[in-house]
C-alpha positions in Angstrom: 9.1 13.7 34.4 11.0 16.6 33.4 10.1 18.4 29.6 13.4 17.1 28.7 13.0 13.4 29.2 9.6 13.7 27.3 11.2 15.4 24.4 13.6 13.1 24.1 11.6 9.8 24.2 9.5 11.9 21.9 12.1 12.1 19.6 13.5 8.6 19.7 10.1 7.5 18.9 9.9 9.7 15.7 12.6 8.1 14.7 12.8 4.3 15.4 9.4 4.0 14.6 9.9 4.4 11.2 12.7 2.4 11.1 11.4 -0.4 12.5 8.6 -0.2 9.6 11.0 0.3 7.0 12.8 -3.1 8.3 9.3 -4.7 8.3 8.5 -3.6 4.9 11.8 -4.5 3.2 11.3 -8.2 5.0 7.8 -8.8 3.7 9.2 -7.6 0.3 12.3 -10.0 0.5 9.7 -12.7 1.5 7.4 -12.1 -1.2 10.5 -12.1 -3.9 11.5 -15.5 -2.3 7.7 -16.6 -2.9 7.8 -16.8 0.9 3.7 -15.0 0.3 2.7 -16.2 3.6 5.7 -14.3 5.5 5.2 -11.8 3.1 1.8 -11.4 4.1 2.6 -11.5 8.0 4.7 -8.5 7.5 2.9 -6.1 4.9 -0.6 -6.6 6.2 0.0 -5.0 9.9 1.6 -2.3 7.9 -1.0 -1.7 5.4 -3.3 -1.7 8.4 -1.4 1.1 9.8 -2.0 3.3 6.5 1.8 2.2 5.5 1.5 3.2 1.1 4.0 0.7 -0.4 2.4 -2.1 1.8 -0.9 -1.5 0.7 0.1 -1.2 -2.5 1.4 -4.6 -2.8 -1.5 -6.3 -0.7 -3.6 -4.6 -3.9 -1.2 -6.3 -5.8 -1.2 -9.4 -4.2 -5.4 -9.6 -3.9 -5.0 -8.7 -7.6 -3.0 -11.3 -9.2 -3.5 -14.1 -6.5 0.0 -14.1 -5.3 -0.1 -15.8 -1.7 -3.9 -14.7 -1.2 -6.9 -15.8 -3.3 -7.2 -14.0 -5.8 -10.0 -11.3 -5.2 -10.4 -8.1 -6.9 -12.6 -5.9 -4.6 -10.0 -6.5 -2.0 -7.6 -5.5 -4.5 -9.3 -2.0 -5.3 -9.5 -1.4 -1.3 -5.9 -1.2 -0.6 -5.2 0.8 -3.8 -8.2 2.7 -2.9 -6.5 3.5 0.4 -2.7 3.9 -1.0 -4.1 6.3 -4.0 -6.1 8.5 -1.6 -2.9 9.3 0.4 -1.0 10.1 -2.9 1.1 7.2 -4.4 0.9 7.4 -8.0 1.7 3.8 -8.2 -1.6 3.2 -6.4 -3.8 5.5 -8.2 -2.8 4.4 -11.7 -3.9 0.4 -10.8 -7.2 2.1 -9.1 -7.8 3.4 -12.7 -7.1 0.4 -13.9 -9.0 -1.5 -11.4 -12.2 1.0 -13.1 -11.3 0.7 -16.4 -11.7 -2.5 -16.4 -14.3 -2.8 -13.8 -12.9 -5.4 -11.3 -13.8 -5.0 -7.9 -15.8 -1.9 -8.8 -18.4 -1.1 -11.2 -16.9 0.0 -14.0 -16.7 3.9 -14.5 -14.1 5.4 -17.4 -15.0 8.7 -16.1 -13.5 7.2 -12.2 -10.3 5.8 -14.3 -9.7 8.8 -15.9 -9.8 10.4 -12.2 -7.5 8.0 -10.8 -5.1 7.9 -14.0 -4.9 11.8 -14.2 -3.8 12.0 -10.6 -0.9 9.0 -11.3 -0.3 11.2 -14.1 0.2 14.6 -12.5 2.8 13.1 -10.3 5.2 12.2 -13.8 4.1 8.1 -13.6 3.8 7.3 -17.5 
């Protein structure tokens, strides 16, 4: 295979592979809007699995409410555990929460203050 070919297949998989999650993302959010959880869920677990942010975020959110999953708020604090350490603010600031309040953790101000001060320092109020 010439350094060409490779390049380009390289390329098209930088780009459609994203898509393809973006597609699968907005669906398990359109599903999860309709109250369609178990679709939802189909969709936005694989991705959260992948490290996908917004996914995992809304598994958290899902685990924490009991919205199409029992309602279980260690599982909760995992996926925003996982969305916050890669940055979303969104994430981090229900971590803090999660520690405030101590569900699914032990509770530990000192840890919610961590967590909000990093949602913080990205401009989420």
């Amino acid at each position: 295979m010439k350094i060409k070919h490779l390049i380009l297949i390289i390329l098209s998989l930088i780009l459609v592979v994203p898509a393809v999650y973006a597609d699968d993302y907005q669906d398990g959010v359109d599903a999860f809007d309709k109250k369609d959880f178990k679709a939802a869920l189909k969709k936005l677990k694989p991705l959260a699995e992948k490290g996908h942010l917004k996914a995992q975020t809304r598994l958290g959110w899902m685990s924490e409410t009991g919205q199409g999953v029992l309602q279980d708020y260690k599982e909760a604090a995992k996926w925003y555990q996982l969305a916050g350490e890669q940055g979303l603010d969104v994430a981090q600031y229900k971590l803090g929460e999660m520690y405030w309040n101590g569900q699914g953790v032990s509770q530990d101000y000192k840890e919610a203050f961590k967590w909000y001060q990093l949602a913080g320092e990205q401009g989420l109020d």
